[in-house]
N, C-alpha and C positions, 0 to 999 in steps of 0.2 A: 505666350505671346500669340496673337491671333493674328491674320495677315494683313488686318486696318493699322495696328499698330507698329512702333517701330522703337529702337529702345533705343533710351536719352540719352546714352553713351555714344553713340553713333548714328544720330540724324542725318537724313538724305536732306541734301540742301536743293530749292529751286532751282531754276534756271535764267543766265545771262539773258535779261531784255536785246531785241536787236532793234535799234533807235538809231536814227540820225533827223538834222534837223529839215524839215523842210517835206516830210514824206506825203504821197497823196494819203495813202491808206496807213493804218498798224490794227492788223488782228490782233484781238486781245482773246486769249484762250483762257477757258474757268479756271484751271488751276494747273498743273505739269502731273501727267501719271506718274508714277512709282518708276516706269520702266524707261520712262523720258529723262526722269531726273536722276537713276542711274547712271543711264547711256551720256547723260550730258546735252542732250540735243531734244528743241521739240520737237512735238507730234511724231516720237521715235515710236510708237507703239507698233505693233503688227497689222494690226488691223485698222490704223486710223488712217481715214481717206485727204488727209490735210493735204499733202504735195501735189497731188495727182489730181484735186479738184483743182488745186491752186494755176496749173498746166493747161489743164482741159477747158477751165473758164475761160481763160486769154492774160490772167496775171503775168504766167511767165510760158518766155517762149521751149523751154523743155522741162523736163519735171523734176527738182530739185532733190536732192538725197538731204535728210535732214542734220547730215552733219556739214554741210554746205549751206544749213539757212543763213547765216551772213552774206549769199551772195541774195538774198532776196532786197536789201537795201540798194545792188544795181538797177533792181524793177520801181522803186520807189515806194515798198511797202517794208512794212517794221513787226515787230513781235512782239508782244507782250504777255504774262496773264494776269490775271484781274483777283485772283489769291497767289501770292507766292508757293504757299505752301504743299508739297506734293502730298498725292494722298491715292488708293489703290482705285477709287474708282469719286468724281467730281461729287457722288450722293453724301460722301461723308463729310461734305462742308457745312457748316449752319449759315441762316443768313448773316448772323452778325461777322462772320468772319470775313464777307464780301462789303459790312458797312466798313467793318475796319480798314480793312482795305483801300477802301476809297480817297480820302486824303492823298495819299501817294501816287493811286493808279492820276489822278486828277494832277497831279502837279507834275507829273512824266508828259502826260499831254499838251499842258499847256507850256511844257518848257521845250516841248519837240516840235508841237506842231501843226501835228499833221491835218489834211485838207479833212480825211473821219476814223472813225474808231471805230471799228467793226468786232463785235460781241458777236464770236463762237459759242450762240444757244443763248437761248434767255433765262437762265437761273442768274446770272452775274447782271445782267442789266437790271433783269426786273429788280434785284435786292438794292442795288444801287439807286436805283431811280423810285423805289418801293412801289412798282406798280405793278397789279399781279398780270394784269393780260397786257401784252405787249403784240404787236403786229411784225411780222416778217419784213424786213426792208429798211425802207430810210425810218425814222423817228423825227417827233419835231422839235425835241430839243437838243442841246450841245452836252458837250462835259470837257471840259477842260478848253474849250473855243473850236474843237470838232465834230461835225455833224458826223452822226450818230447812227449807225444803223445794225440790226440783227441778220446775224445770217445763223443757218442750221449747225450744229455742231458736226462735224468732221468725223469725229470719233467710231470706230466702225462698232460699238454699243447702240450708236444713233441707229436704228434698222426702223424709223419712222420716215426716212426719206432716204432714195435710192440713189446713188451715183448720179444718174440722169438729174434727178430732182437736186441733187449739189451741185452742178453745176450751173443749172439754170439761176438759183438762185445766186450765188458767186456771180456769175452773168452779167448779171443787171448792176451793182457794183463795180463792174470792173466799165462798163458803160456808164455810169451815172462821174465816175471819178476822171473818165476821161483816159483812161490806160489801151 
């Protein structure tokens, strides 16, 4: 067994959506690490910058431990990802498992909500919306009846954008929603 794989006797299962109705925001993460979906919790990874932008942009007024992401629905934002399925590192997804996907992530959305749905990195939107160049920021179309927008992935793999640069762009986001 190599360490993509995992044996069918004992699959690591996703993670619990955190949704309620009426949210401004719901991050939607590619898929749960291996070590998130362990732990139980996302964006549990070591190195992944997900709480600590989410703090420093102005989401939340201190920086959340991710076995406390449930309090993130007092801020009026929610969780999702956009493949169930855990996997060691988000490259080993195909696109079609992000079209599969879509059915469901879309009917989460429009049965929750929220004001937009914000795509952690653009492999999951682009597959979804099949479009290969995608812009940082808002988008002009919906999914599920929420405006749409990409931010940079969190994940401290992402080393194409700095702390600084995550937050800025979180920023604008957390201004355009009104939080």
């Amino acid at each position: 067994m190599n360490r993509q794989t995992m044996p069918a006797e004992n699959p690591i299962q996703g993670l619990p959506d955190i949704l309620a109705n009426g949210l401004s925001v719901v991050f939607c993460g590619i898929n749960p690490g291996l070590r998130s979906a362990v732990l139980g919790y996302h964006f549990a990874g070591r190195s992944n910058r997900f709480w600590c932008v989410l703090h420093l942009s102005g989401f939340t007024p201190k920086q959340i431990l991710p076995e406390h992401a449930c309090s993130l629905l007092d801020y009026r934002c929610g969780l999702t990802s956009a493949v169930e399925r855990p996997t060691v590192c988000a490259n080993d997804l195909r696109k079609s498992d992000f079209i599969d996907a879509r059915p469901e992530l879309e009917r989460k959305i429009r049965q929750y909500g929220p004001r937009y749905i914000a795509f952690l990195g653009k492999p999951a939107c682009s597959a979804i919306f099949n479009q290969r160049e995608l812009p940082w920021g808002q988008q002009s179309m919906r999914f599920g009846g929420a405006k749409v927008w990409v931010l940079p992935n969190p994940s401290g793999l992402n080393r194409a954008f700095t702390l600084e640069n995550l937050v800025t762009a979180y920023r604008e986001l957390v201004e355009a929603a009104g939080l």
